[in-house]
VMD Tcl script that draws the C-alpha trace (Angstrom):
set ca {
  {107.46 83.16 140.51}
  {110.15 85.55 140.91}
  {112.12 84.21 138.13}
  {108.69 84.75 135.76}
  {108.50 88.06 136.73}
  {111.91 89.10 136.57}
  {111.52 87.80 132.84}
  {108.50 89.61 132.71}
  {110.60 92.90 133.47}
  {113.44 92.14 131.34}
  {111.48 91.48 127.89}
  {109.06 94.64 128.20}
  {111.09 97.16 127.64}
  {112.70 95.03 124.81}
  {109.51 94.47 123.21}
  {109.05 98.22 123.62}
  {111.97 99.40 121.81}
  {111.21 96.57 119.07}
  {108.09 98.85 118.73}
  {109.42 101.56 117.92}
  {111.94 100.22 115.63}
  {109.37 98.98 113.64}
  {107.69 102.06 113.97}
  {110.32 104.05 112.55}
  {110.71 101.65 109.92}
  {107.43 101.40 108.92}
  {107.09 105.12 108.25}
  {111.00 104.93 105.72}
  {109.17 102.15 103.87}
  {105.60 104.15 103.53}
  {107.51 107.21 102.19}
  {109.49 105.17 99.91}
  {106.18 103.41 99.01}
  {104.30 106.68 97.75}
  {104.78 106.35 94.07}
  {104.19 103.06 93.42}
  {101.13 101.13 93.41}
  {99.99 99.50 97.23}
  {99.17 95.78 97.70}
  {97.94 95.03 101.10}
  {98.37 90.87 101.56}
  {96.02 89.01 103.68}
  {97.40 85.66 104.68}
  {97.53 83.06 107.44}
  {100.44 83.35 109.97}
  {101.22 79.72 108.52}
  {101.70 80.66 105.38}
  {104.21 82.79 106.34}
  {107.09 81.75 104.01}
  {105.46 81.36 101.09}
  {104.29 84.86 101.62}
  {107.73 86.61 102.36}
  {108.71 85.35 99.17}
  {105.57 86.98 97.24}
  {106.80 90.11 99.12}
  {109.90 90.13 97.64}
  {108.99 89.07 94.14}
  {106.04 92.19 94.11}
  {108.94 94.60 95.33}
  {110.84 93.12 92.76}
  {108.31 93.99 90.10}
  {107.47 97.47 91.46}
  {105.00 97.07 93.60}
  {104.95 97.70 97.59}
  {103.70 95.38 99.29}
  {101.32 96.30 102.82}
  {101.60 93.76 105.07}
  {101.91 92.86 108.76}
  {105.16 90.91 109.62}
  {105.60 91.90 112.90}
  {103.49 91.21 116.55}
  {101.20 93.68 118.11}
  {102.50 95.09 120.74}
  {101.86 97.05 123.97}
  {99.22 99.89 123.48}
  {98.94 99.48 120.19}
  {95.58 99.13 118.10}
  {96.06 96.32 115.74}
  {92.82 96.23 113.90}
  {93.27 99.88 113.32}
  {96.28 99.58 112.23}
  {95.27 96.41 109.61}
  {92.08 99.06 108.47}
  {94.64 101.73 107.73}
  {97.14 99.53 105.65}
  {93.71 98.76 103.99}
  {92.42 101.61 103.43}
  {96.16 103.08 101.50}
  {96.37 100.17 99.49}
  {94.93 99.73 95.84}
  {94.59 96.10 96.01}
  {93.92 93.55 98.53}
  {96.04 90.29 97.71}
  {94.13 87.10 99.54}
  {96.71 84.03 99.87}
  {93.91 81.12 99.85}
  {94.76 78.19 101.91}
  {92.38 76.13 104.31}
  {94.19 78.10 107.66}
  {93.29 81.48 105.80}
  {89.61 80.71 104.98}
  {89.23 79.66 108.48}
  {91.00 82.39 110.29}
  {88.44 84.94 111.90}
  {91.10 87.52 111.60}
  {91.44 87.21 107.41}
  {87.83 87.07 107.16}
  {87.22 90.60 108.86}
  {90.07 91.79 106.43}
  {88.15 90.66 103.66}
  {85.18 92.14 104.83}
  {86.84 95.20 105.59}
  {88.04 95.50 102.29}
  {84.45 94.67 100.36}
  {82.99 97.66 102.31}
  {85.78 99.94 100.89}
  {85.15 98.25 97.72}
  {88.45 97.41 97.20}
  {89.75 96.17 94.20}
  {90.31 92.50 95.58}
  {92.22 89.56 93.81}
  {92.88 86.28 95.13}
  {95.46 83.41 94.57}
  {94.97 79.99 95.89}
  {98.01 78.59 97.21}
  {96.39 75.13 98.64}
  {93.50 73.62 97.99}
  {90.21 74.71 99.43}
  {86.74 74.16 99.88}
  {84.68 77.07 97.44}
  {82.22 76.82 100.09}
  {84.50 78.44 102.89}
  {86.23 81.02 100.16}
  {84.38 84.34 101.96}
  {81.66 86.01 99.74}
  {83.38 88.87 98.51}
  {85.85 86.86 97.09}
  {83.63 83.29 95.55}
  {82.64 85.71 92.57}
  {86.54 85.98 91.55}
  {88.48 83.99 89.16}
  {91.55 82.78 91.53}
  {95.27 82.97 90.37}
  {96.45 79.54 91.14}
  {99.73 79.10 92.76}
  {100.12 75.68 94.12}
  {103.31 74.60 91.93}
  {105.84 75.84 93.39}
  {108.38 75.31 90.27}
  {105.90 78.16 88.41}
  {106.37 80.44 91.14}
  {108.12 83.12 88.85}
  {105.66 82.52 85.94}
  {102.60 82.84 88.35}
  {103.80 85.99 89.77}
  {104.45 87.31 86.51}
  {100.33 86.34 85.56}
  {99.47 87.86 88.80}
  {101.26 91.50 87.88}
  {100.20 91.95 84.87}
  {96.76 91.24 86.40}
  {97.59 93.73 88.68}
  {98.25 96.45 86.20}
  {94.95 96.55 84.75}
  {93.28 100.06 85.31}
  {96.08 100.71 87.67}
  {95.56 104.47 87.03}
  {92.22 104.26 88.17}
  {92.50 102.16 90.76}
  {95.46 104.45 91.86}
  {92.77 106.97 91.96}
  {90.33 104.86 93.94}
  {92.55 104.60 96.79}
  {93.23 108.67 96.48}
  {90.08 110.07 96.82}
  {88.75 107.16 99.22}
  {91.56 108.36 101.62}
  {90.63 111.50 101.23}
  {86.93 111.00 101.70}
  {87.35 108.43 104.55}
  {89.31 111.68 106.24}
  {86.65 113.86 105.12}
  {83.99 111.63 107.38}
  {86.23 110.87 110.09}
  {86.66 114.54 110.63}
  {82.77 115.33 110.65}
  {83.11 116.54 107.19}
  {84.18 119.96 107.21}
  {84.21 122.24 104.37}
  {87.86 122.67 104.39}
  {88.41 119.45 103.33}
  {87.07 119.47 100.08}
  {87.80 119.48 96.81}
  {88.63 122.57 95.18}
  {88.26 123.81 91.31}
  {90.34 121.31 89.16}
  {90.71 118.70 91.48}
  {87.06 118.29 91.79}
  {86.86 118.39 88.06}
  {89.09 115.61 88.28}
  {87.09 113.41 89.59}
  {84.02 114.03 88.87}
  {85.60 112.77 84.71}
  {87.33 109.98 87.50}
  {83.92 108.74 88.42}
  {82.51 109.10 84.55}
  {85.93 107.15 82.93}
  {85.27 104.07 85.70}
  {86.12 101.37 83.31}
  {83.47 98.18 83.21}
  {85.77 96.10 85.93}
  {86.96 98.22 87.93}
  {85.33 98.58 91.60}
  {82.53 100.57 92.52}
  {83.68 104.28 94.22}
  {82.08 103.93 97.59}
  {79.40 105.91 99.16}
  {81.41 107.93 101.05}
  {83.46 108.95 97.95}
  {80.37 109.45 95.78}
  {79.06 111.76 99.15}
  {82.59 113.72 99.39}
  {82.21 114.36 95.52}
  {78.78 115.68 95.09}
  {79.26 117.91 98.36}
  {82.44 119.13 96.83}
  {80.10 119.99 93.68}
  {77.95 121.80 96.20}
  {80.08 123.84 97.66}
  {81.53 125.12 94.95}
  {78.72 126.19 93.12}
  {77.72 128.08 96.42}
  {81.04 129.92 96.45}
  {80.24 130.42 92.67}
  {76.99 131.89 93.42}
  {78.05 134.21 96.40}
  {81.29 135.06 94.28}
  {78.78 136.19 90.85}
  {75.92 137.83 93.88}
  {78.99 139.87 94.54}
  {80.26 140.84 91.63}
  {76.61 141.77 90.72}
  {76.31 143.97 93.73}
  {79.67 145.79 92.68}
  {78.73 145.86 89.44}
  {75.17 147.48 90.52}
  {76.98 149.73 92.86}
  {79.31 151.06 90.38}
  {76.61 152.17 87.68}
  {75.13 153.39 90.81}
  {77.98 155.47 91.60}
  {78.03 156.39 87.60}
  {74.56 157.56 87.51}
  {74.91 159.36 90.32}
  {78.45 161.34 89.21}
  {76.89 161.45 85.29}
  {73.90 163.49 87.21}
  {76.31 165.29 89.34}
  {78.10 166.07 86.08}
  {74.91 167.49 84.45}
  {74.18 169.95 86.92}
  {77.46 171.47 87.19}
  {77.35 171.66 83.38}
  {73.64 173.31 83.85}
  {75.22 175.67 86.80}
  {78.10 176.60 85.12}
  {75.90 177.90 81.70}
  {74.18 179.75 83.86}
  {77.10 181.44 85.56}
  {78.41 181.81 81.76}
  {74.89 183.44 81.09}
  {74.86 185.75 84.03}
  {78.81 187.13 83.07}
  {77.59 187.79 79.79}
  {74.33 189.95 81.16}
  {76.91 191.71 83.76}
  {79.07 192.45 80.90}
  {76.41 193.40 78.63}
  {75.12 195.63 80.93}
  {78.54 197.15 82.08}
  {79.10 197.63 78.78}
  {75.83 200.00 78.36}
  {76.31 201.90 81.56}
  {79.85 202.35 80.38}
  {78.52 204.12 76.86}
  {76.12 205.84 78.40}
  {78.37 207.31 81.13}
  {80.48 208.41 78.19}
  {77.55 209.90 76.99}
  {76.77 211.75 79.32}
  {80.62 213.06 80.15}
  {80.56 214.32 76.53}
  {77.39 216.29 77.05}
  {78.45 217.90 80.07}
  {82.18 219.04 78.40}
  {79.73 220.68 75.71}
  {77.59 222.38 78.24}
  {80.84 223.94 80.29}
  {82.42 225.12 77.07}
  {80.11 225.82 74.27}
  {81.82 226.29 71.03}
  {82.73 230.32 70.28}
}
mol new
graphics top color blue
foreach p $ca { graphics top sphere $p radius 0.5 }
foreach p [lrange $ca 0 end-1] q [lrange $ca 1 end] { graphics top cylinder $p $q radius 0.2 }
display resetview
């Protein structure tokens, strides 16, 4: 017993520091992964090695693989992590094989997946029974890889599969993030679209071409509330202009009237100068007048 736990002891912190490793790692190969187009791969643990070297041959071609190499460790959410991984990728690659089709695990991925409405595309690498093959997935054509000499050539097939609508797609996954963040957040207003952007998808959700997948509720919901809110903030935006606008004449209307009456007061000042001038004027002659008269009177002519 003390042996086991002394074990115990020794490989925690171990598996602890793995974690974070991995961690660390994870986030280099995300940020290296941001410009090229995601493919999340759902397989069975024992179909491990064939999968490693799909990895490799997808990296190889330009694409970036999302999948789950590693153990889940201590405190760490696993299916949350899977439903992330999920929800950044643009397609879901399902390795068929009898484990796979049985395993609980690749089923909720699947599932998962259909409810995002993923673009999904699956490859049978072993026979199986069509009546196992999940739902989402017995409606597809399956890219057959069970010869392992046409490895390269199947991969090739698969790729060029894979580019099909890519720019689309690429745009699926981009506003589904963005919606699923939208909801998760108790959609606030901050989060959505703004002027171009919204215009942007709104042709997005017109262009989807005849294959492609479905946008999802939640993206068609994050859209048409974007739509919403800005025509509000159009309307309150054109209410007050209007107001200024009204305002302003307002303001005109009232200086134009302002304008008049000073014109009206200053005629009348104009007016009343020329009366006190007139009238200066005639007091002024007739006091001449009159100081002639009297010169007269004080020294009549000899």
């Amino acid at each position: 017993m003390r042996k086991r736990a002394f074990r115990m002891l020794k490989t925690g912190p171990l598996r602890l520091c793995r974690a974070a490793d991995h961690a660390a790692a994870s986030d280099v190969a995300s940020q290296e992964a941001t410009d090229k187009a995601k493919v999340f791969i759902s397989y069975s643990r024992k179909d491990r090695a064939f999968v490693d070297r799909l990895t490799i041959a997808l990296k190889e071609r330009g694409f970036a693989p999302l999948i789950d190499h590693t153990d889940i460790y201590v405190f760490e959410d696993w299916w949350q992590r899977i439903q992330n991984l999920i929800v950044q990728a643009d397609t879901i690659l399902f390795v068929l094989s009898p484990d796979s089709v049985s395993s609980q695990t690749c089923k909720r991925e699947v599932e998962f997946a259909a409810s995002r409405n993923k673009r999904l595309a699956p490859i049978e690498l072993r026979p199986v029974d069509t009546s196992t093959v999940p739902d989402a997935l017995e409606r597809i054509n399956f890219e057959l890889f069970e010869d392992s000499g046409m490895f390269e050539q199947n991969v090739d097939r698969l790729t060029e599969a894979l580019q099909v609508d890519l720019g689309w797609i690429r745009k699926h996954t981009e506003f589904g993030e963005q919606a699923h963040s939208w909801a998760a957040a108790g959609r606030p207003r901050g989060l959505l679209l703004r002027s171009s952007i919204l215009e942007e998808a709104e042709h997005w959700i017109a262009a989807r071409p005849n294959n492609a997948p479905m946008p999802t509720p939640e993206i068609k919901a994050y859209i048409a509330e974007s739509r919403r809110a800005a025509s509000r903030h159009r309307d309150v935006v054109i209410a007050s202009l209007t107001a200024g606008l009204m305002v302003t004449m307002g303001l005109a209307g009232v200086a134009l009237c302002e304008s008049a009456r000073a014109r009206q007061a200053f005629d009348k000042v104009e007016q009343l100068a020329a009366t006190l001038q007139s009238v200066t004027d005639g007091c002024s002659r007739q006091f001449s007048l009159a100081t002639t008269a009297s010169v007269a009177v004080v020294h009549p002519k000899e």
